[in-house]
C-alpha positions as a printed NumPy array, in Angstrom:
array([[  0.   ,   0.   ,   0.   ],
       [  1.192,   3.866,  -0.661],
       [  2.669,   5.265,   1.573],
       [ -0.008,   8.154,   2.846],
       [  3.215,  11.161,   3.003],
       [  3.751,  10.394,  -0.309],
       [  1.324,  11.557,  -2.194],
       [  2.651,  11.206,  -6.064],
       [  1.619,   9.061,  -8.813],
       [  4.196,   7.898, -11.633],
       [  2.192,   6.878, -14.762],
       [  3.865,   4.789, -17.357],
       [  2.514,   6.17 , -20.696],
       [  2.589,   4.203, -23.762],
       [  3.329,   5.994, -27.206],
       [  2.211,   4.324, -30.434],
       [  5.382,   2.341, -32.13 ],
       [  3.93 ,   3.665, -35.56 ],
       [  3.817,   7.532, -36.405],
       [  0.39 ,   9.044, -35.927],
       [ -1.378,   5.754, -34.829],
       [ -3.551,   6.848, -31.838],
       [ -5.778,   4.452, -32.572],
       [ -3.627,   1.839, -30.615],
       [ -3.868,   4.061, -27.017],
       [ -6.509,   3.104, -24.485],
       [ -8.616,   5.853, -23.676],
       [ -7.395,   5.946, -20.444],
       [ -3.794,   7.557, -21.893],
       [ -6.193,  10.008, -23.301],
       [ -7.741,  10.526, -19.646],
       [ -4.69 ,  10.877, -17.457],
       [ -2.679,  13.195, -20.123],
       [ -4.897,  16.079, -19.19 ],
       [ -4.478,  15.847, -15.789],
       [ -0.545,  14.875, -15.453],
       [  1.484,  18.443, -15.478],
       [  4.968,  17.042, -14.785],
       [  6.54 ,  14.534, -17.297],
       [  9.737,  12.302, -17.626],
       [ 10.349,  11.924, -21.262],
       [ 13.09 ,  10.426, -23.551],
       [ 13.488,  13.425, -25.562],
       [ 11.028,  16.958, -24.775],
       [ 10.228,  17.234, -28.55 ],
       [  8.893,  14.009, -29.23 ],
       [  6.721,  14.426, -26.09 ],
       [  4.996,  17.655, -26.731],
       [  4.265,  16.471, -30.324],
       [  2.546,  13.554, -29.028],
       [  0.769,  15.435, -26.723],
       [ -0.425,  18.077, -29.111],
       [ -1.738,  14.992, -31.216],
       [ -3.613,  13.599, -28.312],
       [ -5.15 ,  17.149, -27.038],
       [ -4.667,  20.005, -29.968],
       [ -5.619,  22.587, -27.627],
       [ -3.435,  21.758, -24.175],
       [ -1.074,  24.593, -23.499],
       [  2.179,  23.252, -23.868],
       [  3.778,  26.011, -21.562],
       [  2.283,  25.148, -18.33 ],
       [  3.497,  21.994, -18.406],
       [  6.816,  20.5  , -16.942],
       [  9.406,  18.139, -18.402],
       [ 12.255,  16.427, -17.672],
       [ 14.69 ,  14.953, -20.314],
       [ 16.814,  12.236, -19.911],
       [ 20.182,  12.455, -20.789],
       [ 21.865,  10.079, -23.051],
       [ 25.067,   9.932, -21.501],
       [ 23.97 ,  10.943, -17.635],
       [ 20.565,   9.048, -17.057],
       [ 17.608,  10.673, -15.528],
       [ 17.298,  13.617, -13.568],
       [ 16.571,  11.566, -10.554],
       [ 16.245,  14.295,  -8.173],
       [ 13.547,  15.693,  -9.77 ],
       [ 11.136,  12.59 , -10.165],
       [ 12.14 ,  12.381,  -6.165],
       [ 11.046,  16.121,  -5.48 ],
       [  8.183,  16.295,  -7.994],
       [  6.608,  13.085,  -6.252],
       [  7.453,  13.79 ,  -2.533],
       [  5.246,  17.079,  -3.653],
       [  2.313,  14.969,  -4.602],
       [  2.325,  15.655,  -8.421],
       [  1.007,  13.56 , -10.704],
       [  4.255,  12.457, -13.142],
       [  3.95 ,  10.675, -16.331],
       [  6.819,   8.916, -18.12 ],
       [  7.154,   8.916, -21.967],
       [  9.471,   6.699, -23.871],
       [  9.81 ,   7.366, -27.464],
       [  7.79 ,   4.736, -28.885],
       [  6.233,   1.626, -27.139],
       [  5.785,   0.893, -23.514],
       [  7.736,   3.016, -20.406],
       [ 10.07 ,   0.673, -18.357],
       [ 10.46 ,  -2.098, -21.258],
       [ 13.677,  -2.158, -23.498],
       [ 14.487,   1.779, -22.139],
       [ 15.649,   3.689, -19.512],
       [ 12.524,   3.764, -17.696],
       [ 12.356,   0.479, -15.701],
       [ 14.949,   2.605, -12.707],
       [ 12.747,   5.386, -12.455],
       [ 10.145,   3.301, -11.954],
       [ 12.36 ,   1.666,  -8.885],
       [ 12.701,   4.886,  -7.357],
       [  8.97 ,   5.489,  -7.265],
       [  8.585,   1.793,  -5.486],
       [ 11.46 ,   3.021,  -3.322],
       [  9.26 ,   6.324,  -2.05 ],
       [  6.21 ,   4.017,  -1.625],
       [  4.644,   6.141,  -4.906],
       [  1.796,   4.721,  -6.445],
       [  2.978,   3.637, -10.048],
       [  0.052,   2.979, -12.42 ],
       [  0.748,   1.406, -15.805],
       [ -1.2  ,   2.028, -18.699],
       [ -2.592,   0.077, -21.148],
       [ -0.924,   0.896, -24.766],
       [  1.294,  -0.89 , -27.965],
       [  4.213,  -2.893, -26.861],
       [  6.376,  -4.224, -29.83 ],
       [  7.661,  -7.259, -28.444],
       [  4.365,  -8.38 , -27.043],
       [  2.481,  -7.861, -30.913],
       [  5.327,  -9.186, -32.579],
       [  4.747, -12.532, -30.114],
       [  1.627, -13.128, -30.629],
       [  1.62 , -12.558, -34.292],
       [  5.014, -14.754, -34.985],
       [  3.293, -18.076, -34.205],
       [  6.233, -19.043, -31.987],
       [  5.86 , -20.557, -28.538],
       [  3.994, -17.664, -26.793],
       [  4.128, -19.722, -23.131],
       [  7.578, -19.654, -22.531],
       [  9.77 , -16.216, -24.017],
       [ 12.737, -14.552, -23.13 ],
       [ 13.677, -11.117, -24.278],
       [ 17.02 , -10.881, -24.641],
       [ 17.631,  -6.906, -26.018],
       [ 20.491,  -6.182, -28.271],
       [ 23.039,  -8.748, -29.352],
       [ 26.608,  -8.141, -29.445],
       [ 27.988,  -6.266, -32.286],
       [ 31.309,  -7.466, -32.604],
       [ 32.563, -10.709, -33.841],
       [ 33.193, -13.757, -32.699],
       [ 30.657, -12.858, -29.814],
       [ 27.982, -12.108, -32.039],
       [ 27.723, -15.537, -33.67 ],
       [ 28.351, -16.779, -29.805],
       [ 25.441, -15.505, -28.657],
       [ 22.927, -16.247, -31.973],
       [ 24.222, -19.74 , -31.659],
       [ 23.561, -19.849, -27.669],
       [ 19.908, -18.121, -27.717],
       [ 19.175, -21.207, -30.449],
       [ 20.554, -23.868, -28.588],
       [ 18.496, -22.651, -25.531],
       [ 15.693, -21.806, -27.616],
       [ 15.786, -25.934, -28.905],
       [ 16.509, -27.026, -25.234],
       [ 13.603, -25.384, -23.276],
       [ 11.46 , -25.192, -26.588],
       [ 11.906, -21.122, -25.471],
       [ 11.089, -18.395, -28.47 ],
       [ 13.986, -15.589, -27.994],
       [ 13.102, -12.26 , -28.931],
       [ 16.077,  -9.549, -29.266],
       [ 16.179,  -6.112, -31.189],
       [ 18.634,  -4.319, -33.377],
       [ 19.748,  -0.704, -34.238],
       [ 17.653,   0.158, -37.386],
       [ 20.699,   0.74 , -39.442],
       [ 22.25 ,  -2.753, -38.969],
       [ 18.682,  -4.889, -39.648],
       [ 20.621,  -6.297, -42.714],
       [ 23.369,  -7.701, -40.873],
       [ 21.325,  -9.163, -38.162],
       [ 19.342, -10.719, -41.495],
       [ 22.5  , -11.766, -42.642],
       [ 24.347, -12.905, -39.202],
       [ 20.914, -15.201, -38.065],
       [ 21.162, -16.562, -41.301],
       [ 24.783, -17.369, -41.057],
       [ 24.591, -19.091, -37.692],
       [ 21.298, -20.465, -37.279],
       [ 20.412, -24.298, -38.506],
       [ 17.875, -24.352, -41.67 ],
       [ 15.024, -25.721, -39.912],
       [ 14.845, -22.912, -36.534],
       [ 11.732, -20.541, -37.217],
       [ 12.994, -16.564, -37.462],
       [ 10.201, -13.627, -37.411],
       [ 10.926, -10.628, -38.202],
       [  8.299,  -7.782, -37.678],
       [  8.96 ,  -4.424, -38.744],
       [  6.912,  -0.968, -38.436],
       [  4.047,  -3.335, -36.171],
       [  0.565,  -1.354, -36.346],
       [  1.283,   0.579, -39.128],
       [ -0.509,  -0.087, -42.355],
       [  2.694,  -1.155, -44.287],
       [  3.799,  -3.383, -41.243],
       [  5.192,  -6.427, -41.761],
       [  5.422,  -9.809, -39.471],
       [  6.853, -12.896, -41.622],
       [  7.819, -16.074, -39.81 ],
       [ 10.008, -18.562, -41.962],
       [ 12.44 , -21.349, -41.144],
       [ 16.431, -20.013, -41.885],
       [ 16.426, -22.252, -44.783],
       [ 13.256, -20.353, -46.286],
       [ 14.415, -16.664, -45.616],
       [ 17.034, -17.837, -47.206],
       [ 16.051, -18.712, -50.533],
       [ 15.307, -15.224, -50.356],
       [ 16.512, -12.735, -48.308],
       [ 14.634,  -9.653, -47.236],
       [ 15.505,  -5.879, -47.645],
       [ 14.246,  -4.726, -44.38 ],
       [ 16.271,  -1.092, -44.603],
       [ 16.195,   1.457, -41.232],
       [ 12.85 ,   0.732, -40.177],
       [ 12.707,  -0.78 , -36.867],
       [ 12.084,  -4.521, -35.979],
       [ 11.724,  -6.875, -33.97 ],
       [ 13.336, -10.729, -34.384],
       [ 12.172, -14.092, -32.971],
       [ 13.768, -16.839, -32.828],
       [ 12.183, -20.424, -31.968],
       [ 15.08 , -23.988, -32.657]])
């Protein structure tokens, strides 16, 4: 139970993973974003635009935000002060779900850690659509985030997720930089055997999205162009 001197709420606010695509929100986003006045965001300009999208007429000005830095993490001082003063604080990633696959799973911890009331909200989460649309094993999933980059332990680790993947019968999910989707094409290809399954699921809930699960043998035979748009890949031995 909350704490009853702290009076704050942290909301974890999804943003559609496809431009413009509000249709994915619950109405409940809609709801809390006109009464939440303080904000943790990934980066201020995405937020206000997707605020202006949700309310055209909210005045921008009166609200607060905090950014968090790249290279220095969260102002965490301020998510402390803002809810020890009994605002109501929502947290914006830049596409997707707050707290999964970004930096927002510690501030989260800190509003556990002050006995805040944390309230997640119902929106898109990339990993989740890509799973149930993949036809892998959806009971037993491990997300695994971004592979290595470098050689040799970037074929280490494709060949490890697949041997786990065949031992526990255990679909891994993992994600990429948009600009290197080829060579994780071309890497999965090099290392996995012909018969393990391999989504990949680009620009989910968009209308030109694409989610195509074939064995490595298959994707083979001809190999996709998925350029800089972002995806996610499953993997199932």
């Amino acid at each position: 139970m909350s704490d009853p001197k702290t009076q704050g709420t942290l909301y974890l606010i999804p943003i559609p993973i496809a431009e413009g695509a509000l249709h994915t929100l619950s109405a409940e986003i809609s709801t809390v974003t006109t009464q939440v006045t303080h904000y943790i965001v990934e980066n201020v300009r995405t937020a206000r635009r997707f605020l202006r999208s949700l309310h055209p007429t909210i005045v921008i000005d009166d609200l607060f935000f905090s950014e968090i830095d790249k290279h220095n993490g969260p102002d965490v001082a301020t998510l402390r002060k803002w809810l020890k003063d009994g605002h109501k604080v929502g947290l914006l990633s830049e596409a997707g779900c707050p707290g999964i696959a970004d930096p927002g799973a510690d501030l989260v911890a800190i509003a556990h850690s002050m006995n805040a009331k944390v309230v997640p909200l119902v929106g898109p989460n990339s990993l989740i659509l890509a799973l149930m649309a993949s036809g892998l094993n959806g009971q037993s999933f491990s997300f695994c985030g971004y592979l290595p980059v470098k050689e040799p332990m970037r074929s280490a680790r494709i060949k490890q997720l697949e041997a786990l993947s065949i031992k526990e019968n255990q679909t891994q999910l993992f994600i990429e930089t948009p600009y290197r989707n080829e060579n994780m094409v071309a890497d999965l290809l090099k290392n996995c055997l012909p018969k393990t399954r391999i989504c990949i699921a680009q620009n989910i809930s968009a209308p030109d999205a694409s989610i195509i699960t074939k064995s490595a043998a298959e994707w083979a035979k001809a190999i996709p162009v998925l350029g800089k748009v972002p995806a996610v890949f499953l993997m199932l031995g």
